[in-house]
Backbone as CSV, one residue per row, in Angstrom:
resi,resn,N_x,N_y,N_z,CA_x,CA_y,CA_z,C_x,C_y,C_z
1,UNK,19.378,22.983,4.768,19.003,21.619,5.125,19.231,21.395,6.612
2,UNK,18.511,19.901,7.149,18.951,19.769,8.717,20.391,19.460,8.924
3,UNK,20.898,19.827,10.065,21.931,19.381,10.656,22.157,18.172,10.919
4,UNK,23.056,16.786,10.148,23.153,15.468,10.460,22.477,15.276,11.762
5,UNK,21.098,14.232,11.962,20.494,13.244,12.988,19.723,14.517,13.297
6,UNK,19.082,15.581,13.302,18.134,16.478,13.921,16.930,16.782,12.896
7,UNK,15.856,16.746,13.129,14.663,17.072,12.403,14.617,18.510,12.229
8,UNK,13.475,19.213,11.568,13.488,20.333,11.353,13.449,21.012,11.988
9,UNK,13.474,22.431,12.500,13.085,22.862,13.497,11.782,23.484,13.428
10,UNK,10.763,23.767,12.625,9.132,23.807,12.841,9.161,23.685,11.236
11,UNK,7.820,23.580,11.174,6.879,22.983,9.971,7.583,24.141,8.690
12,UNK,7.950,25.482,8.717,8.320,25.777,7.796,9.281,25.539,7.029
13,UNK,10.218,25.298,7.825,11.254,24.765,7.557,11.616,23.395,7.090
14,UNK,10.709,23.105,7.545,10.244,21.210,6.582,9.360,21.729,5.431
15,UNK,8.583,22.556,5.069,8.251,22.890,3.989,9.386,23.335,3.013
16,UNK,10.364,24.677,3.502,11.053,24.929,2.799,12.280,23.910,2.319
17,UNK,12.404,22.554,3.472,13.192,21.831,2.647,12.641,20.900,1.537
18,UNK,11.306,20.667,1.743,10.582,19.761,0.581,10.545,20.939,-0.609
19,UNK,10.776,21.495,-0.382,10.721,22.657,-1.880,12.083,22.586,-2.359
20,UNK,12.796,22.306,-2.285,14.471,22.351,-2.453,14.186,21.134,-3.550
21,UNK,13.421,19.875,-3.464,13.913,18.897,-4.554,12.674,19.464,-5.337
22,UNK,13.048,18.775,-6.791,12.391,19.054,-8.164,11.229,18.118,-8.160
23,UNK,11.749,16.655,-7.904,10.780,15.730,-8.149,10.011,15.297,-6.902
24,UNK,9.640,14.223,-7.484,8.857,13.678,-6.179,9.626,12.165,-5.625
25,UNK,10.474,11.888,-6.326,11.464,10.722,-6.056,12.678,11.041,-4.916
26,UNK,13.193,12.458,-5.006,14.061,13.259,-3.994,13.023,13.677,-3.324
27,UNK,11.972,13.853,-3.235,11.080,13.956,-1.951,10.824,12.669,-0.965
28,UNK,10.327,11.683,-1.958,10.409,10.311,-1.258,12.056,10.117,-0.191
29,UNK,12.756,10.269,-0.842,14.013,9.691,-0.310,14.464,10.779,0.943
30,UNK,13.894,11.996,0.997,13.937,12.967,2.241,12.839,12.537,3.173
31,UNK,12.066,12.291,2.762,11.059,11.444,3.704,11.414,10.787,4.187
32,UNK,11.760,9.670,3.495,12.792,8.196,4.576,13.993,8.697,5.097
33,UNK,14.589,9.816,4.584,15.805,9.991,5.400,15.318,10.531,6.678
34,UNK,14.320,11.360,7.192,13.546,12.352,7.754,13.538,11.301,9.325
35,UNK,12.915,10.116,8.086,12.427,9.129,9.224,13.363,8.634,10.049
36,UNK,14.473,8.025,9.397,15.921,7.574,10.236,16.289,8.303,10.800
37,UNK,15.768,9.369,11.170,16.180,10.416,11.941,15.352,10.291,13.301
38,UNK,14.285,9.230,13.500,13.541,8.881,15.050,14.642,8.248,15.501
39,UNK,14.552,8.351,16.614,14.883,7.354,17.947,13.720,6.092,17.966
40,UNK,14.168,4.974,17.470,13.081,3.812,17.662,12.774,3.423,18.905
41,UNK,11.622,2.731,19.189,10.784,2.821,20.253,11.324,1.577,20.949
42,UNK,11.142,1.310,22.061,11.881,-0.181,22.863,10.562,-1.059,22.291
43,UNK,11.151,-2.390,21.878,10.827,-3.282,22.380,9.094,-3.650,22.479
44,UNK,9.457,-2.762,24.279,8.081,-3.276,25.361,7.390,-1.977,24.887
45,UNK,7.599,-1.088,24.029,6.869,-0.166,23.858,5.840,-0.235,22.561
46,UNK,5.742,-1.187,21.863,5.385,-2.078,21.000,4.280,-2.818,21.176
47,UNK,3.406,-2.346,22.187,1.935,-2.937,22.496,1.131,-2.615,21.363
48,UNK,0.286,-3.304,21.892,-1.122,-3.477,21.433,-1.604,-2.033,21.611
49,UNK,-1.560,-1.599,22.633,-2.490,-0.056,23.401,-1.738,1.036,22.658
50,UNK,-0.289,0.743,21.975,0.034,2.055,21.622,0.331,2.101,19.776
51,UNK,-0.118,0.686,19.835,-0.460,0.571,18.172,-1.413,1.637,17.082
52,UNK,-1.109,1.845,16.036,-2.298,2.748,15.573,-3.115,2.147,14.813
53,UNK,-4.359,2.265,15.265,-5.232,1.038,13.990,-5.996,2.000,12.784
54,UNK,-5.940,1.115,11.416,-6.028,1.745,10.304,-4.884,1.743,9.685
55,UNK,-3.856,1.721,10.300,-2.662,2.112,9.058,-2.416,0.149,8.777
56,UNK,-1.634,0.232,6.968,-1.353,-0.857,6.692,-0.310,-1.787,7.290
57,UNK,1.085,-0.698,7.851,1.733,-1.101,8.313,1.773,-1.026,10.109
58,UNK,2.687,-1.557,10.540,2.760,-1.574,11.922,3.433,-0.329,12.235
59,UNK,2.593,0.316,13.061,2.502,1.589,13.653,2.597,2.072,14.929
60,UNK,3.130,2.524,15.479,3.185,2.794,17.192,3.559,4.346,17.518
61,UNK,2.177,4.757,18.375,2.591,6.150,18.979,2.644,5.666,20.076
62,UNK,3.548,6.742,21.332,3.758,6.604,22.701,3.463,8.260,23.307
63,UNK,2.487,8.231,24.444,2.876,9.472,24.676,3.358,9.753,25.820
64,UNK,4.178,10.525,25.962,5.727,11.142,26.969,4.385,12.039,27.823
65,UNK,4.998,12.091,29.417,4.556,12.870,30.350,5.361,14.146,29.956
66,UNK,5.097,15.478,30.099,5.577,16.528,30.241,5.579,17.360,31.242
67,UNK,6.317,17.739,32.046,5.674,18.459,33.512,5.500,20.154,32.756
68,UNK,5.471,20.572,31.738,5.046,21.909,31.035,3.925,21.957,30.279
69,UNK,3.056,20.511,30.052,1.643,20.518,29.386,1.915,20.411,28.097
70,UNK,2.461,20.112,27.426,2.869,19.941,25.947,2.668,18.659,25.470
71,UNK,2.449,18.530,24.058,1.944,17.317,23.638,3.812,16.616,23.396
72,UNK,4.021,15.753,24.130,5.067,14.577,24.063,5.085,13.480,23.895
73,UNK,5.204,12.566,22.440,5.449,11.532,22.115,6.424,11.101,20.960
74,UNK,6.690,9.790,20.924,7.280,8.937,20.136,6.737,8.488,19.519
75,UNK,7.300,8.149,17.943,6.497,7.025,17.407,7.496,5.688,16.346
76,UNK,6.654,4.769,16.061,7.827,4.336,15.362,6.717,3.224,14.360
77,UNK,7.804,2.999,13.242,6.956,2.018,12.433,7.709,1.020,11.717
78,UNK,7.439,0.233,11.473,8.297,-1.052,10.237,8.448,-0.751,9.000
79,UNK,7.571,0.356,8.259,7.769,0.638,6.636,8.509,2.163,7.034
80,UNK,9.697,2.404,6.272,10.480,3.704,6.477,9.947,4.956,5.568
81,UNK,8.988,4.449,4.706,7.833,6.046,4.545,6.967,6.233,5.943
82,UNK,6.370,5.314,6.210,5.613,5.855,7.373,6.283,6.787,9.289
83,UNK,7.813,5.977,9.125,8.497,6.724,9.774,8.959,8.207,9.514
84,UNK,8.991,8.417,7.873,9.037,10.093,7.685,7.919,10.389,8.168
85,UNK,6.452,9.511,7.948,5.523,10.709,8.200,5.087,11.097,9.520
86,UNK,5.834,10.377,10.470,6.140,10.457,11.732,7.045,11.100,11.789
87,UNK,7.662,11.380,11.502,8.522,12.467,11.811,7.760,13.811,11.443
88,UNK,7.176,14.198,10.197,6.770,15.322,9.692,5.456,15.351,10.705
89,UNK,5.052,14.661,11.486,4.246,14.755,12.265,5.003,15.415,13.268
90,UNK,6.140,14.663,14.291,6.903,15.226,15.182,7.146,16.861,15.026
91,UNK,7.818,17.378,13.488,7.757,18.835,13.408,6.611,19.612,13.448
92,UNK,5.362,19.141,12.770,4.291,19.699,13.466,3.524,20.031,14.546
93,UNK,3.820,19.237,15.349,3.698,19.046,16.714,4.445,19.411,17.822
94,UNK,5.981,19.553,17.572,6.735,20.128,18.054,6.612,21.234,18.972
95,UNK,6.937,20.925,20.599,6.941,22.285,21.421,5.324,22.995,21.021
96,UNK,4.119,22.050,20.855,2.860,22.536,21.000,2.604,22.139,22.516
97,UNK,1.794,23.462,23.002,0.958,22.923,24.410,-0.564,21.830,23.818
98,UNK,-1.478,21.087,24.720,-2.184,20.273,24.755,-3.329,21.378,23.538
99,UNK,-3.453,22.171,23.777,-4.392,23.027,23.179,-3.740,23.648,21.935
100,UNK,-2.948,23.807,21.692,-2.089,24.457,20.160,-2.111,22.518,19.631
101,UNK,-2.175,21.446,20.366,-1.841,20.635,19.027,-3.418,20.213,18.649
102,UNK,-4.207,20.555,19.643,-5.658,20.192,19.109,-6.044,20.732,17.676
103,UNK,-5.440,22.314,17.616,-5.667,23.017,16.617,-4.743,23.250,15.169
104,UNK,-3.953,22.605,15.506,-3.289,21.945,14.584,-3.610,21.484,13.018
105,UNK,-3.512,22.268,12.228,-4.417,22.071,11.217,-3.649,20.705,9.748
106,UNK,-3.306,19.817,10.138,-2.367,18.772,9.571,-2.955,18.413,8.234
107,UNK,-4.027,18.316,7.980,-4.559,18.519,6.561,-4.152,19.433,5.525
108,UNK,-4.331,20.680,6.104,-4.130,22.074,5.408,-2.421,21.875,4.952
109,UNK,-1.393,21.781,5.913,-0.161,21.215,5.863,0.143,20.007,5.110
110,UNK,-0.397,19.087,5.139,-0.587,17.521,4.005,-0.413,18.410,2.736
111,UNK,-1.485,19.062,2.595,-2.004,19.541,0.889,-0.778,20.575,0.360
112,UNK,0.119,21.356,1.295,0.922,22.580,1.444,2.399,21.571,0.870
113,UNK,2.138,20.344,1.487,4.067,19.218,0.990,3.231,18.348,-0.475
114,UNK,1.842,18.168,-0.744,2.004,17.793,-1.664,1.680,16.161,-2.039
115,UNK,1.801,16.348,-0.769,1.551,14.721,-0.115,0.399,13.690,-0.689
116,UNK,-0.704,14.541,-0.414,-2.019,13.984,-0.672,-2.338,13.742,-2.448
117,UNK,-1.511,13.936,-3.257,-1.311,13.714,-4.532,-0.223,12.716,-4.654
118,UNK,0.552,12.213,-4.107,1.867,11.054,-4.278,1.839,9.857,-2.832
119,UNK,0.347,10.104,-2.074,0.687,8.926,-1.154,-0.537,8.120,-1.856
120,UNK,-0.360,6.633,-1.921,-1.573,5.975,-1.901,-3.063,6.094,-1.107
121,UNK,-3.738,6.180,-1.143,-5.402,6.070,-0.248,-4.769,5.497,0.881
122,UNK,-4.377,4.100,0.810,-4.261,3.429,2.020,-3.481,3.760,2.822
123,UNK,-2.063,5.241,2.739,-1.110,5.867,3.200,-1.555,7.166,3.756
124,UNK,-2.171,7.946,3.074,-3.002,8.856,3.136,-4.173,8.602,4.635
125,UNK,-5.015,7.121,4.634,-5.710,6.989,5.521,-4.787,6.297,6.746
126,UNK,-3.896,5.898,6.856,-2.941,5.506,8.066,-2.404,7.106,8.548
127,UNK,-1.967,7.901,7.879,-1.772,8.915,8.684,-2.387,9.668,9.351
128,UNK,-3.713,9.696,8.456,-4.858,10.275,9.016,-5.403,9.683,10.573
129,UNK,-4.781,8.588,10.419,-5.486,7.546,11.836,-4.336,7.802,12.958
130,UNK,-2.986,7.717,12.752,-1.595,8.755,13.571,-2.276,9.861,13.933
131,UNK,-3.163,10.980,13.105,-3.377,12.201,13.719,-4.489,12.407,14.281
132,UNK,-5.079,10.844,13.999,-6.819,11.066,15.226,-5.880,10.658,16.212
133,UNK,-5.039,9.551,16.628,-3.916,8.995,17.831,-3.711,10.208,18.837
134,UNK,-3.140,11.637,17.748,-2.405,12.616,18.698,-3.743,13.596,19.148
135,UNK,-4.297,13.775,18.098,-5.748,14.371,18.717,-6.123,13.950,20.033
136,UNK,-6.273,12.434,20.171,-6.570,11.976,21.077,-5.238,12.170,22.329
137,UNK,-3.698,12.111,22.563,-3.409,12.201,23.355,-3.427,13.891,24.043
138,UNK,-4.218,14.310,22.935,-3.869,16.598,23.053,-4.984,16.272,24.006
139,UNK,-5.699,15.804,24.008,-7.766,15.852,24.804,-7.233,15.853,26.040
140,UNK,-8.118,16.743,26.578,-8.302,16.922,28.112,-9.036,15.644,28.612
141,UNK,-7.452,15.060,30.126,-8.483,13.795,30.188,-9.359,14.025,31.368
């Protein structure tokens, strides 16, 4: 498992810990724990411009300058499932350059945790709209 307050350290390893519970109720509750595991966003970081539209709840990506070309951001949200899936986003994304997160295959990974069978449509399509967000900050501007 993670080390108290640290996320996974890459996507397998968030796979291999979602395989550790039986149900899907100890999955839920690693999810939200996953999530309390962001650093919440300030405040003033809480615009309009860094809102994600489509999701039900209130949603916010930020993206971080990197002087090494890597995709760097924050995100944060008001419902604490959608903060796991920000997070399980964060491990996917993790230490990618602009071009490794374009290719990023987050679907294929969705279907691999299981996800896309225990989130609602309307959960399912908010994340989907988070990963057009990072698509969009990976693009060459």
């Amino acid at each position: 498992m993670d080390p108290a307050g640290a996320l996974p350290a890459d996507s397998e390893t968030l796979l291999q810990n979602f395989e550790l519970f039986d149900g899907w109720e100890d999955r839920y509750a690693y999810l939200i724990d996953l999530g309390r595991k962001l650093r919440p966003l300030a405040d003033e970081e809480k615009t309009e411009e860094n809102k994600v539209r489509g999701c039900m709840s209130q949603v916010w990506l930020v993206r971080r300058d990197d002087p090494e070309g890597r995709l760097r951001w924050d995100g944060d949200s008001d419902a604490a499932i959608v903060r796991g899936l920000i997070a399980v986003l964060q491990v996917l994304y993790a230490h990618k350059s602009l071009a490794e997160a374009r290719e990023v295959d987050v679907e294929a990974f969705f279907r691999r945790l299981g996800l896309e069978r225990h989130l609602s449509m309307n959960r399912r399509n908010g994340f989907f709209a988070m990963v057009s967000k990072l698509k969009t900050f990976a693009s060459p501007s």
